[in-house]
C-alpha positions as CSV (number, residue, x, y, z in Angstrom):
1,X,70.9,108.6,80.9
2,X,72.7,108.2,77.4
3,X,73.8,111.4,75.8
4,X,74.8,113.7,78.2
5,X,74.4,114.5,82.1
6,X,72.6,113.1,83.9
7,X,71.7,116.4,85.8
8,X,70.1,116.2,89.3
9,X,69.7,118.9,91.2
10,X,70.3,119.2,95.0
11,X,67.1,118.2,96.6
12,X,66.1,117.6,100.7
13,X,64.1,115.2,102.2
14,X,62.5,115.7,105.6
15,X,61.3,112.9,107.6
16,X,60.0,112.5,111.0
17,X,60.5,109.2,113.2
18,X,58.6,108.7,116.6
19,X,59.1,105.7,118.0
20,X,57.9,105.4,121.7
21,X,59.0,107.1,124.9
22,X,61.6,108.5,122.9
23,X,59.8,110.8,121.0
24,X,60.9,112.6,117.7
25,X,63.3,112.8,114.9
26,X,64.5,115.1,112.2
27,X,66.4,114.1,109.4
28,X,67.4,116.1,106.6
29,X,69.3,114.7,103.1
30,X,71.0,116.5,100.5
31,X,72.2,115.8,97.5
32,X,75.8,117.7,96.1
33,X,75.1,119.8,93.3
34,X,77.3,119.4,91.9
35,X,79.9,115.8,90.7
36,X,83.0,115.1,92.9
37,X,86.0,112.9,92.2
38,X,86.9,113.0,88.6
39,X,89.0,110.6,87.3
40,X,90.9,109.6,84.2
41,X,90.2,105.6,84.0
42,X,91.3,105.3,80.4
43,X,92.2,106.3,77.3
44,X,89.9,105.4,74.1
45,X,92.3,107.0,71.5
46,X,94.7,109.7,70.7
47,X,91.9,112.1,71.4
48,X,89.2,110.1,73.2
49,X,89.2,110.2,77.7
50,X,87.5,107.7,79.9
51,X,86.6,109.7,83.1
52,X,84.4,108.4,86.7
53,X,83.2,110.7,88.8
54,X,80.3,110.2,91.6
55,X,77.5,112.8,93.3
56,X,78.0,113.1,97.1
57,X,75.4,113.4,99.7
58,X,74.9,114.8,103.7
59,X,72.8,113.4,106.2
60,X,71.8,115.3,109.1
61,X,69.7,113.3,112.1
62,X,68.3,115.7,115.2
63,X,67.2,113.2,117.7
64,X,64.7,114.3,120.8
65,X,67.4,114.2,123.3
66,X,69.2,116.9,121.6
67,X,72.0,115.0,120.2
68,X,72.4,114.6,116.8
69,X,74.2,112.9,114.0
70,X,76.0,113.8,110.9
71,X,76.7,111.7,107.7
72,X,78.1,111.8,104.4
73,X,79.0,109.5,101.7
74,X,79.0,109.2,97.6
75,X,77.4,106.9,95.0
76,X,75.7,106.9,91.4
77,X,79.3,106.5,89.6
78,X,79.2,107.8,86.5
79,X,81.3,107.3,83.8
80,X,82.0,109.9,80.4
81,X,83.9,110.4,77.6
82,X,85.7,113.4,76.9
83,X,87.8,114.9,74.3
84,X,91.1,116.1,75.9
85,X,92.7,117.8,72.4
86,X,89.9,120.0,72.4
87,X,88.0,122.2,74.5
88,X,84.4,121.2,74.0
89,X,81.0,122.2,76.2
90,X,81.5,119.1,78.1
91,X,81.4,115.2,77.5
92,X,80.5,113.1,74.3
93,X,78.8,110.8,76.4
94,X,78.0,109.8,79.7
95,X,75.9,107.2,81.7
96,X,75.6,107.0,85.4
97,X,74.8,104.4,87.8
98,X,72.5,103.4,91.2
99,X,72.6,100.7,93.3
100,X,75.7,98.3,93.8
101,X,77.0,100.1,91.1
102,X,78.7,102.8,93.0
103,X,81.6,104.9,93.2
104,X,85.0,103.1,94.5
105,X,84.4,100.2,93.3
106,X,86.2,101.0,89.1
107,X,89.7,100.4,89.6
108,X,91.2,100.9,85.5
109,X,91.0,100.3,82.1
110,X,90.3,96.7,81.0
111,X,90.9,97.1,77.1
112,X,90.2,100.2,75.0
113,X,86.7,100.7,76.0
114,X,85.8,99.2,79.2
115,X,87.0,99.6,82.6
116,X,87.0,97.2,85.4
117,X,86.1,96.8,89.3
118,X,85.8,94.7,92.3
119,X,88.3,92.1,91.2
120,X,87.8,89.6,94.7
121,X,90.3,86.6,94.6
122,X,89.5,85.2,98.5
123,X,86.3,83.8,99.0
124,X,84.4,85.5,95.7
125,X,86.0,85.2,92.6
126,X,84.7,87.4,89.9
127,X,85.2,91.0,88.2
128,X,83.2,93.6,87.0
129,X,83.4,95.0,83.3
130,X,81.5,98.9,82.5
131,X,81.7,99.2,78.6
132,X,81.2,102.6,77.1
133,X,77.7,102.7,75.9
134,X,76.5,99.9,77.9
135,X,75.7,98.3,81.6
136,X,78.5,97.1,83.7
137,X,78.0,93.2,84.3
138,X,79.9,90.4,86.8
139,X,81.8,87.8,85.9
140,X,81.6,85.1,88.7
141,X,85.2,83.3,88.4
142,X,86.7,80.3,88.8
143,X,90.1,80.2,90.7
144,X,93.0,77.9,89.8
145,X,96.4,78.3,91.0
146,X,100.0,77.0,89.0
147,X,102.6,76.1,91.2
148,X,101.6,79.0,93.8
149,X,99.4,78.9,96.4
150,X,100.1,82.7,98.0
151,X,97.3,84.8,96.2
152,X,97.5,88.7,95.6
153,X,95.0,91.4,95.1
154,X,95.0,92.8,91.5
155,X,95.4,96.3,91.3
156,X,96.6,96.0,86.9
157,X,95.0,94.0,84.4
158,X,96.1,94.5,81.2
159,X,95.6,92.3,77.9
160,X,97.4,89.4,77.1
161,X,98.4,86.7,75.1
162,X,95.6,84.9,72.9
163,X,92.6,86.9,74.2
164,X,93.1,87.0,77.8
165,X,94.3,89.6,80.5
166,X,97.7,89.5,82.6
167,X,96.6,90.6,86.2
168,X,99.3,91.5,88.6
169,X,99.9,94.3,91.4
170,X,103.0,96.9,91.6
171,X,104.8,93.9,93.9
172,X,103.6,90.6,92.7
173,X,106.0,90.2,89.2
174,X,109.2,90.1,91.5
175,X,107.6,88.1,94.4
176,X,109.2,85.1,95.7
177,X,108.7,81.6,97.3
178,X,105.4,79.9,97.0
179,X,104.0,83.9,96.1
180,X,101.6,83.8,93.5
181,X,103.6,86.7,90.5
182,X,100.3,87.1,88.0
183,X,97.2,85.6,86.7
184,X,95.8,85.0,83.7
185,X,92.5,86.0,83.2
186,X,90.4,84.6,80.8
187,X,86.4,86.1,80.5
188,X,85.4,82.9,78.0
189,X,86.0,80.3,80.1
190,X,85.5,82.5,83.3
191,X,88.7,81.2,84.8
192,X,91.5,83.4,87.2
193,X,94.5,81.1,87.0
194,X,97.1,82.6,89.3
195,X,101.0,81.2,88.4
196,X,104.6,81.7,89.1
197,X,106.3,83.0,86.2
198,X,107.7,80.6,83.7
199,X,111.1,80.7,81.8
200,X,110.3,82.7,79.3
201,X,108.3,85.3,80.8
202,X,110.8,85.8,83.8
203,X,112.4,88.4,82.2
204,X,109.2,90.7,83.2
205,X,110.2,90.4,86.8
206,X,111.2,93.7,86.7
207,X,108.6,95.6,84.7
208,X,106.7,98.5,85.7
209,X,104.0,97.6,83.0
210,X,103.3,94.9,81.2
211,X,101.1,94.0,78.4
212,X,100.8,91.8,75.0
213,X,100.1,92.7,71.4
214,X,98.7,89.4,70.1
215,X,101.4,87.1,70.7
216,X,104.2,89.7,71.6
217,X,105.0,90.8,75.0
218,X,105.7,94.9,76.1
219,X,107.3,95.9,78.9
220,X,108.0,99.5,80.4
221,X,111.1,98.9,82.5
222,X,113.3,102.0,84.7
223,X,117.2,101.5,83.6
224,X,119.6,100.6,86.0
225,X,120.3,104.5,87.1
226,X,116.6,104.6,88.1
227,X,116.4,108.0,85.6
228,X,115.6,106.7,81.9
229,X,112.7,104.2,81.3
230,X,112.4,102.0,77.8
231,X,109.8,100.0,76.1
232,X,110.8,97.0,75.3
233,X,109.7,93.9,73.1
234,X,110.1,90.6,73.7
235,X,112.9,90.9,76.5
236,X,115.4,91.5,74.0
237,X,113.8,94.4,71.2
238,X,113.7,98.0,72.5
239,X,111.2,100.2,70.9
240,X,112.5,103.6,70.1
241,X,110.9,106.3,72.3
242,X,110.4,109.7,71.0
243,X,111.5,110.9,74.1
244,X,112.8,110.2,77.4
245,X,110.7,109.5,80.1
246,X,110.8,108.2,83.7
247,X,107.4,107.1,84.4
248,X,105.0,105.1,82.4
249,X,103.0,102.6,81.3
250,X,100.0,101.3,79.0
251,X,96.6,103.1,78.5
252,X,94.4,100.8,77.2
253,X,96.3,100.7,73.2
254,X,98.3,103.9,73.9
255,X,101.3,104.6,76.8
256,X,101.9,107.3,78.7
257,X,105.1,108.7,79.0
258,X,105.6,110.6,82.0
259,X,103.1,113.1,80.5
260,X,102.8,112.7,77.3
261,X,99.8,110.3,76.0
262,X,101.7,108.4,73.2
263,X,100.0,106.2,70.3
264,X,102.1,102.6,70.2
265,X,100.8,101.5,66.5
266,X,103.7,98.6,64.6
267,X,106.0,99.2,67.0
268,X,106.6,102.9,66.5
269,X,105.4,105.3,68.6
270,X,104.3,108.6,68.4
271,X,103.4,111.4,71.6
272,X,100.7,114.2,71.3
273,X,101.9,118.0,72.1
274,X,99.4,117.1,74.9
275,X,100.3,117.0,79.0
276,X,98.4,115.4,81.7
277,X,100.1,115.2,84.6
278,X,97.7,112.9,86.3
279,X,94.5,112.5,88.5
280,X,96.2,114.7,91.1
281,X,95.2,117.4,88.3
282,X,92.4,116.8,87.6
283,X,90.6,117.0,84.2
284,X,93.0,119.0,83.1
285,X,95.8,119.0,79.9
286,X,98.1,121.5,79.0
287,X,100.2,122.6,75.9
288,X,103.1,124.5,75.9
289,X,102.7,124.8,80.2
290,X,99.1,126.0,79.5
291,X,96.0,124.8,80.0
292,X,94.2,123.6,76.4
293,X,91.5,121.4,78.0
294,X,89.7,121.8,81.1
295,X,86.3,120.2,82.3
């Protein structure tokens, strides 16, 4: 439902099963009341949250015997949009989903407004894309590999040079021998080519982010001491931080440093008074070591 919640309320279902000799069965199924598992996929804009969550249901079975069974599990992923500067009722928008659709399957953010799932690169090649305000769709994919042949499961993709996505995992950049180190993704021609890096780019082997501007490459890199991170620009341009940080990386177009949410915009950047610490928290934010925001 477009709008707001989608608000269902915790309902039981009673059915009875007799199948021969064995004689009856109860079984009773509830839905949460309540949402479960929020988490920050993205950020639109310097005020603007990306968040999934999922409703969680029990089983309970009482067989004839005596015995009985009980299950759990969680679906109808939803994803909202939230303000996280200011404390409003609850989210601009939301839109949930059924079926295949469910909850563990939206890994990040794709670009500033979509996130992406269910990125299979062994014998199914394709991704899924869920755009705010519209139905997530597949993307069946064609797999090519560059001078690799030693595949990796995608846990980052970011965008990249002349309209497609850099895929890679927190590993696969430094990898070596006939290790595949990133893919290039490419939604228009439908096509996962997965390479070694080449001589210009191997000066990303060491990035903890990585992502392009039109033609320009970023990088978040750790310094040598492991205690001050930098942005940097083409391998050999450092961006000047407002701040020092040890752990970041790129949010859709802005970069979080440790936890500030930053705005990158002609190579300056600029960080909200605004903390989140990370999903551990929660949907929470904090200014000045209290909480501002909170849904």
């Amino acid at each position: 439902m477009k709008g707001g919640f989608n608000r269902l309320i915790g309902a039981a279902m009673i059915a009875f099963a007799c199948v021969g000799m064995w004689g009856c069965s109860e079984t009773t199924f509830e839905w949460d009341e309540k949402r479960s598992g929020a988490k920050v996929m993205g950020f639109v804009d310097d005020s603007l949250v990306m968040v999934e969550d999922y409703r969680c249901w029990s089983k309970y079975t009482n067989y004839a015997n005596g015995s009985s069974d009980d299950d759990r599990g969680c679906e109808n992923a939803r994803l909202c949009v939230y303000n996280y500067r200011v404390q409003e009722d609850g989210p601009r928008w939301c839109d949930s989903l059924t079926g295949s659709y469910t909850n563990g399957m939206w890994d990040g953010q794709f670009s500033d407004s979509v996130i992406w799932g269910h990125l299979y690169v062994q014998r199914k090649n394709s991704i899924s894309l869920w755009k705010i305000g519209e139905k997530p769709h597949t993307i069946n994919l064609n797999r090519n590999l560059e001078g690799c042949s030693i595949v990796f499961r995608g846990n980052s993709v970011k965008e990249w040079i002349d309209g497609t996505f850099i895929v890679r995992n927190e590993k696969s950049l430094n990898a070596g021998g006939d290790s595949c180190q990133y893919a290039v993704l490419d939604t228009s021609l439908k096509t996962i080519t997965y390479k070694r890096l080449e001589k210009n780019l191997e000066w990303i082997e060491n990035c903890d982010d990585v992502r392009a501007w039109e033609k320009d490459v970023y990088c978040v890199i750790l310094d040598d001491e492991g205690e001050n991170s930098h942005v940097l620009k083409n391998e050999n341009d450092t961006i000047p931080a407002p701040r020092k940080f040890a752990i970041g990386g790129f949010w859709g177009n802005m970069i979080k440093m440790s936890g500030n949410i930053c705005n990158i915009n002609n190579d300056k950047i600029t960080c909200s008074d605004v903390i989140w610490y990370g999903n551990g928290e929660g949907l929470k934010f904090y200014q000045n070591d209290e909480i501002v925001v909170e849904y």
